[in-house]
Structures are given as structure tokens and as C-alpha cells.
Backbone and ligand atoms as CSV (ligand in chain L), in Angstrom:
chain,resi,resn,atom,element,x,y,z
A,1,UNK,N,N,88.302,128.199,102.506
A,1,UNK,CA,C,88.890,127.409,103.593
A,1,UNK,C,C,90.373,127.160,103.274
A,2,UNK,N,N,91.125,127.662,104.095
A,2,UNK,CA,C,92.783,127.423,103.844
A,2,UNK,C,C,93.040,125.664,104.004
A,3,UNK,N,N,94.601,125.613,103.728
A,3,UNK,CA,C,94.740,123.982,103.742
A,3,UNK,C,C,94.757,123.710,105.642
A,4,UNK,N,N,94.935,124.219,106.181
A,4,UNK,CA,C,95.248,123.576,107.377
A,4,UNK,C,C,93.702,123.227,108.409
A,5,UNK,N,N,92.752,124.445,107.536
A,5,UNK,CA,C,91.805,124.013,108.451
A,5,UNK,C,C,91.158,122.421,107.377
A,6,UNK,N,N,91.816,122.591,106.564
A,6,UNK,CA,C,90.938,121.588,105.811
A,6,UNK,C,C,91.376,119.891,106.350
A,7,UNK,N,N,92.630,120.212,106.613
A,7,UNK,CA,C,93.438,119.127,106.851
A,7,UNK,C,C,92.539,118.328,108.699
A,8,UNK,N,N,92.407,119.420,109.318
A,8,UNK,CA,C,92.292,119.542,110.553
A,8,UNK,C,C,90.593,118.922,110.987
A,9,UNK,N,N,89.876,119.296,109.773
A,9,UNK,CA,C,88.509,118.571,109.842
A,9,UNK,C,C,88.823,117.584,109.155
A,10,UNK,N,N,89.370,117.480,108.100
A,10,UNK,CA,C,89.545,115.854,108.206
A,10,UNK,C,C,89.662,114.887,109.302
A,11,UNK,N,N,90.807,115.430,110.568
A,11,UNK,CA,C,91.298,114.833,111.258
A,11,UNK,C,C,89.983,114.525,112.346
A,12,UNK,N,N,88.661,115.342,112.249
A,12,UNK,CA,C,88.135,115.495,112.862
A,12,UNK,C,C,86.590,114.428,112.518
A,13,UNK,N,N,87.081,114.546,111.093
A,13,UNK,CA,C,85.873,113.129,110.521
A,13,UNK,C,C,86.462,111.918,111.028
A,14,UNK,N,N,87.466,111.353,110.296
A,14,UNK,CA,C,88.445,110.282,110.823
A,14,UNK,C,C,87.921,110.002,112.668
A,15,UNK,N,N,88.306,110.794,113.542
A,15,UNK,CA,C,87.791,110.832,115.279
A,15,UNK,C,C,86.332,109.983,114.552
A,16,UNK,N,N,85.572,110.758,114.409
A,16,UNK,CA,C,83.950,110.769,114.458
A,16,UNK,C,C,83.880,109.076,114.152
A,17,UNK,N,N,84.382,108.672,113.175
A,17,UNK,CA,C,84.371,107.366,112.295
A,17,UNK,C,C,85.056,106.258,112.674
A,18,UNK,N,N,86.210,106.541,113.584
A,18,UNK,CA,C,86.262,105.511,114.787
A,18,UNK,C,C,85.551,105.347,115.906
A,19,UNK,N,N,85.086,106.311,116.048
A,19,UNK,CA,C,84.067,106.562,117.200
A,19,UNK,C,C,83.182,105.881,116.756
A,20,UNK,N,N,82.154,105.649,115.597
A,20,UNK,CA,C,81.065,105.130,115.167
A,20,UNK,C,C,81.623,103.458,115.219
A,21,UNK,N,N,82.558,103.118,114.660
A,21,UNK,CA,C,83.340,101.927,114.511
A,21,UNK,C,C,82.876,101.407,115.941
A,22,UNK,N,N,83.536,102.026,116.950
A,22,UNK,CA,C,83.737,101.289,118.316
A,22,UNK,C,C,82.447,101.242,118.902
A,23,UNK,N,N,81.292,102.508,118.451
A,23,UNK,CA,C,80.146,101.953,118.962
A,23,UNK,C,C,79.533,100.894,118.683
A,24,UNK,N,N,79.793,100.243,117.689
A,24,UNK,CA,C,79.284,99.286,117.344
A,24,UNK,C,C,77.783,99.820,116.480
A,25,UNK,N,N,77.497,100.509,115.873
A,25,UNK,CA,C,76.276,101.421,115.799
A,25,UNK,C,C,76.377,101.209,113.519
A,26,UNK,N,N,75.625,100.714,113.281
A,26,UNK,CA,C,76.110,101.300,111.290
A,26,UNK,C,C,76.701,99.689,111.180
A,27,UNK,N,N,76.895,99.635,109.550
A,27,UNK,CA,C,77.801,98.940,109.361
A,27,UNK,C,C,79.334,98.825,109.294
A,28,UNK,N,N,79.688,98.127,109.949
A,28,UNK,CA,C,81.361,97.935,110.072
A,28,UNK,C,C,82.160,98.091,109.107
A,29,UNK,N,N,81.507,97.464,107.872
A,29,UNK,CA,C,82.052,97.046,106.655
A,29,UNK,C,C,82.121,98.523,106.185
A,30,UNK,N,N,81.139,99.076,106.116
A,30,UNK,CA,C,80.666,100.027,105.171
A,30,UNK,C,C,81.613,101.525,106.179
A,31,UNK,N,N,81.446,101.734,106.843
A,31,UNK,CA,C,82.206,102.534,107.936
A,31,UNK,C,C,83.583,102.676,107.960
A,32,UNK,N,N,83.878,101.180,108.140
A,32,UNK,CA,C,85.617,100.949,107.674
A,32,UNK,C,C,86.109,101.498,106.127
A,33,UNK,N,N,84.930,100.873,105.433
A,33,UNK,CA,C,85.789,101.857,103.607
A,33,UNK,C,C,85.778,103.513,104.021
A,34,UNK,N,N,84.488,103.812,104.399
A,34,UNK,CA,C,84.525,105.268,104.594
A,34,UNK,C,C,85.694,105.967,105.322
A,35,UNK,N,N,86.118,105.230,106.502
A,35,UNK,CA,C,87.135,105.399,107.469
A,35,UNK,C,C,88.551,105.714,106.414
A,36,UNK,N,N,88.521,104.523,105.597
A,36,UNK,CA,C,90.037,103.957,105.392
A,36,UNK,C,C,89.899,104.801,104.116
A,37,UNK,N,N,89.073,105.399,103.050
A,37,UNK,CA,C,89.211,106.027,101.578
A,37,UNK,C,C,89.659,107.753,102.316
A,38,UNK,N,N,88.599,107.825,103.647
A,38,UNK,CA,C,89.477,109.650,103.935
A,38,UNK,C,C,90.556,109.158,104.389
A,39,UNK,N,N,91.109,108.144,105.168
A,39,UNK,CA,C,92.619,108.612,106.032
A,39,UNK,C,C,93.720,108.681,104.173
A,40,UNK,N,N,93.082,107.244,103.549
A,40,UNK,CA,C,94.111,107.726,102.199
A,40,UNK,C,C,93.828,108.952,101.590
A,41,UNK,N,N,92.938,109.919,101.124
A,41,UNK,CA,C,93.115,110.767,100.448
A,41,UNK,C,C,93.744,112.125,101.523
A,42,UNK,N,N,93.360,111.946,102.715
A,42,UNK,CA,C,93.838,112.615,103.481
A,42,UNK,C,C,95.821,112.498,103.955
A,43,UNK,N,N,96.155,111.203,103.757
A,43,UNK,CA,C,97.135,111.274,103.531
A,43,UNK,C,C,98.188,111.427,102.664
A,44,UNK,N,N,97.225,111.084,101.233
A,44,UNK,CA,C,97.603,111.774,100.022
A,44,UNK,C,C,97.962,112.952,99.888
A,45,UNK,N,N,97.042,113.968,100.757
A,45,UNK,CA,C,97.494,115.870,100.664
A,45,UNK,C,C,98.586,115.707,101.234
A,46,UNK,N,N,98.843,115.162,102.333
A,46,UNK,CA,C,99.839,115.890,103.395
A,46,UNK,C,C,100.898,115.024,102.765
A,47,UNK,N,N,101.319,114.290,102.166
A,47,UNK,CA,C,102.290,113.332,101.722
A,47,UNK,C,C,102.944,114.653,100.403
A,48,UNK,N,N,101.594,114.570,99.607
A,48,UNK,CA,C,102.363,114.932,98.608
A,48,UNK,C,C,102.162,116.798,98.575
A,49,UNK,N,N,101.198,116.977,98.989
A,49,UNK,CA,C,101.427,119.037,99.344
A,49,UNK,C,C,101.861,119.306,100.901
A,50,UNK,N,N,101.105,119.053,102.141
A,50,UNK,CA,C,102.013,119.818,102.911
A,50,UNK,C,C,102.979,119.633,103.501
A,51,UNK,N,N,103.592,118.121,103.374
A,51,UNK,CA,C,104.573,117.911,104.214
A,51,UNK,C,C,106.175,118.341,102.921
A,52,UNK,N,N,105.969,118.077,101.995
A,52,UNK,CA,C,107.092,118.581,101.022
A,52,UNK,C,C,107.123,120.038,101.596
A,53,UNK,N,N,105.858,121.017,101.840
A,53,UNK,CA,C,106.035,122.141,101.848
A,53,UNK,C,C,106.588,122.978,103.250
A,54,UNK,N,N,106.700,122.089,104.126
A,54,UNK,CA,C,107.510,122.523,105.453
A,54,UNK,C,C,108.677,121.044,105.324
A,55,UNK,N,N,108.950,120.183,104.784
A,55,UNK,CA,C,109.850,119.947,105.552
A,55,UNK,C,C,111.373,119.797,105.586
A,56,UNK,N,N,111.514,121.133,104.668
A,56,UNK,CA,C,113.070,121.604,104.985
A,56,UNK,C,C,112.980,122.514,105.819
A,57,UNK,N,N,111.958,122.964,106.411
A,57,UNK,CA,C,112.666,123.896,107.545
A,57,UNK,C,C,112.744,123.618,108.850
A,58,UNK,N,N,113.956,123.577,109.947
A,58,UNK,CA,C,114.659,123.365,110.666
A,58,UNK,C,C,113.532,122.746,111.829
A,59,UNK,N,N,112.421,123.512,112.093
A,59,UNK,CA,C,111.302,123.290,112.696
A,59,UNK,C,C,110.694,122.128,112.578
A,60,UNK,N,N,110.645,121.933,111.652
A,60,UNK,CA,C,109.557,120.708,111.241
A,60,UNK,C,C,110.269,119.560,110.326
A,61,UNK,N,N,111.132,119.396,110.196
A,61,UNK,CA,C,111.842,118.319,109.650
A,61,UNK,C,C,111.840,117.224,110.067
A,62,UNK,N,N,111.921,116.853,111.626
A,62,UNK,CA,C,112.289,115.731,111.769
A,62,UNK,C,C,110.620,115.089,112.279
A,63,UNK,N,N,109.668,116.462,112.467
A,63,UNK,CA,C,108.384,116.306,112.603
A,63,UNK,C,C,107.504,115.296,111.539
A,64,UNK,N,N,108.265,115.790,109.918
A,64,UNK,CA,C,107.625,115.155,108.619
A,64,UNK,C,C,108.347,113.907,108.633
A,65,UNK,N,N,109.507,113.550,108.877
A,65,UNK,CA,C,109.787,112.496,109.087
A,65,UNK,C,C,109.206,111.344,110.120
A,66,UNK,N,N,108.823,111.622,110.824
A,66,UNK,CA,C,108.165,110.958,111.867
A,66,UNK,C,C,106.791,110.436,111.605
A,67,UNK,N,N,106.109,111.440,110.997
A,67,UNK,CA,C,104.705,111.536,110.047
A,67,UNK,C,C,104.678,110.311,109.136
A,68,UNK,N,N,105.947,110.493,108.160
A,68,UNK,CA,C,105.734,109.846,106.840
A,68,UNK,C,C,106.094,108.286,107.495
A,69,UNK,N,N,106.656,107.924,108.599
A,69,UNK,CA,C,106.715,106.605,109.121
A,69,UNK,C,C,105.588,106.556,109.640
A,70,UNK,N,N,105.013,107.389,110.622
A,70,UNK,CA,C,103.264,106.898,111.330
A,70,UNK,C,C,102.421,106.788,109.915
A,71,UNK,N,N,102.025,106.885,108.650
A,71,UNK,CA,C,101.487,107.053,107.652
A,71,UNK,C,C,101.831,105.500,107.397
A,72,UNK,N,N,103.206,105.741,106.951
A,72,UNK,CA,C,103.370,103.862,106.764
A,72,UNK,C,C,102.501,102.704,107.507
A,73,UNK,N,N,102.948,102.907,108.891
A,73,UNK,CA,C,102.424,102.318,109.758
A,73,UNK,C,C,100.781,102.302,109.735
A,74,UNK,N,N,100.011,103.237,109.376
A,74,UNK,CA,C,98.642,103.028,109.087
A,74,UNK,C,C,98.241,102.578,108.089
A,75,UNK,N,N,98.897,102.989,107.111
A,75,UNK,CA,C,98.698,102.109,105.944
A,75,UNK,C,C,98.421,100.741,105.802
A,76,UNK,N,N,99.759,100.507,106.906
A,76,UNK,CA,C,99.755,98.740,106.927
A,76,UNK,C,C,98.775,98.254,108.164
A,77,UNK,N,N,98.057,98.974,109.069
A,77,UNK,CA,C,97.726,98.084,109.666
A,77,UNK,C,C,96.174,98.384,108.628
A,78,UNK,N,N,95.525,99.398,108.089
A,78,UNK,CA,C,94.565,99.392,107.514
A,78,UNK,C,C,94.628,98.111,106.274
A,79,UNK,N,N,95.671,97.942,105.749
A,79,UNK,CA,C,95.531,96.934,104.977
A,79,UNK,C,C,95.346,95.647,105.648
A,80,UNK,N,N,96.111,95.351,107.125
A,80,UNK,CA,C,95.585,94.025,107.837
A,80,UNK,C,C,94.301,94.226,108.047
A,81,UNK,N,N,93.707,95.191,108.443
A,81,UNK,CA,C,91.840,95.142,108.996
A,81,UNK,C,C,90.709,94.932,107.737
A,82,UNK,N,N,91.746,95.278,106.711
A,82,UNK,CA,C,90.584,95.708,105.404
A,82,UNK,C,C,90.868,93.788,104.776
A,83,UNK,N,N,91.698,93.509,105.274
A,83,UNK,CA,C,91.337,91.814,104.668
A,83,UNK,C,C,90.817,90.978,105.647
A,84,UNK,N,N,90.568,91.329,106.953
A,84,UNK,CA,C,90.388,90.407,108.161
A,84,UNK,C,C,88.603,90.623,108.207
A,85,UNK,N,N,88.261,89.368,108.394
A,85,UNK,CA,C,86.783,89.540,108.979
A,85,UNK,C,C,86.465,90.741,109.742
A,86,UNK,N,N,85.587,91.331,109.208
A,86,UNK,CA,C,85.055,92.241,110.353
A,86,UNK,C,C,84.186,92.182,111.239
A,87,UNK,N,N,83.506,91.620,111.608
A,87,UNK,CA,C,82.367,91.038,112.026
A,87,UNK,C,C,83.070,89.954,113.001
A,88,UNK,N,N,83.914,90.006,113.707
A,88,UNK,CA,C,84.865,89.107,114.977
A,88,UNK,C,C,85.085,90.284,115.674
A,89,UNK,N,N,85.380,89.677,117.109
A,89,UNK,CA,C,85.699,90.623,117.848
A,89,UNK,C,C,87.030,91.123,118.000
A,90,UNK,N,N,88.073,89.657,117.199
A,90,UNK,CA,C,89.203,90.073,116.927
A,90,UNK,C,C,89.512,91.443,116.011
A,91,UNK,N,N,88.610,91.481,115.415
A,91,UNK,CA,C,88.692,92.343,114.294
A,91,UNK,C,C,88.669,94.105,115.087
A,92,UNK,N,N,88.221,93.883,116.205
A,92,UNK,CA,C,87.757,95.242,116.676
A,92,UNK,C,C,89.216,95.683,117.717
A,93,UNK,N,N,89.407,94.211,118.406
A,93,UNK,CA,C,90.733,94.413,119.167
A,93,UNK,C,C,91.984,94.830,118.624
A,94,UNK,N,N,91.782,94.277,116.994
A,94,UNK,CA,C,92.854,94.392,116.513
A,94,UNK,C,C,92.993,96.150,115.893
A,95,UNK,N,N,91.780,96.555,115.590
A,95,UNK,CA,C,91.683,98.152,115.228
A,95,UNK,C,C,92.366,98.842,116.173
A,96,UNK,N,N,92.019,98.481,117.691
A,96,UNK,CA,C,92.231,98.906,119.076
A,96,UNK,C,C,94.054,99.053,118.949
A,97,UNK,N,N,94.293,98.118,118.639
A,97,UNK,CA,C,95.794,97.685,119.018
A,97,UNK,C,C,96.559,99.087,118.048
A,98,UNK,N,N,96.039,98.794,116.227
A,98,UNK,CA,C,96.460,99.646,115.527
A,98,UNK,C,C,96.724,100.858,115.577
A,99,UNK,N,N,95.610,101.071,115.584
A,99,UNK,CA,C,95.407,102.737,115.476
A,99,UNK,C,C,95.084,103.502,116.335
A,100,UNK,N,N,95.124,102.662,117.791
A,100,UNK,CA,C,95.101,104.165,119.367
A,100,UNK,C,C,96.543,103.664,119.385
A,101,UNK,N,N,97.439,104.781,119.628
A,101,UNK,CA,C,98.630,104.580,120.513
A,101,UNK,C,C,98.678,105.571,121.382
L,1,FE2,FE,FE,96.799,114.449,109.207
């Protein structure tokens, strides 16, 4: 399996695992670590192998830049959800708010 398809089912577990989240279906708690340990190791590859590896070229530069700020930005709101009650409904609005744009 090359890196991009690998990258790309990741992106495709992550879907699945908000999806389970919003059904309300499993545990929240337990769902959310699962959620939040792939988006970090998943953002771990692309941080530190593929985005170094395109982004000097003219194409994709300002693409990895844009990335490595949306990354920030998840980071931090995963760290607000991962200390907030989960089990409120705030807790679900507030996922809502985060992480669909
Ligand atoms: Fe990604």
C-alpha cells in the first residue's frame, strides 16, 4: 500500500468515527480516544513525512501551509473536547462547531 492511499483511509476511518460519535451509538468516551489517537498519528505522518516532502514545490506550498494551521486548529479544539464532559449535549455541539467547517 503506497503512502497516499494509506493516508486517504485514514481519512476515511476518522469520517466513519465521527459518524459513530454523532450517532450517538458506542461509547463517547471510548470513540473519542479512538477518534483523537488516529487524527494524531495520522497527523504525525503528514506533518513530519508528507508534507516536508511536497512542500517546496510551487504547487503545493501554500497548500502545506494552510494544512499545518488546520492541524493546529484541531489539535486545539480536540484538546477542548478531550477535557470537557462528554456525556452533555454541549459536548456534542461543541464537536459540531469544531471540526465540520
Ligand atoms: Fe490528512
Amino acid at each position: 500500500m503506497d503512502a497516499i492511499t494509506l493516508l486517504k483511509n485514514d481519512h476515511r476511518q476518522v469520517e466513519k468515527l465521527f459518524k459513530e460519535i454523532e450517532k450517538g451509538d458506542g461509547n463517547r468516551e471510548k470513540l473519542f480516544k479512538e477518534l483523537k489517537d488516529e487524527l494524531d498519528v495520522h497527523a504525525q505522518i503528514e506533518e513530519q513525512l508528507f508534507y516536508p516532502a511536497v512542500r517546496d514545490a510551487k504547487q503545493t506550498h501554500e497548500i502545506v501551509l494552510e494544512s499545518f494551521e488546520e492541524h493546529k486548529q484541531v489539535k486545539m479544539v480536540l484538546m477542548d473536547l478531550e477535557k470537557a464532559d462528554k456525556n452533555t449535549e454541549h459536548w456534542l455541539a461543541g464537536r459540531a462547531s469544531g471540526w465540520k467547517r
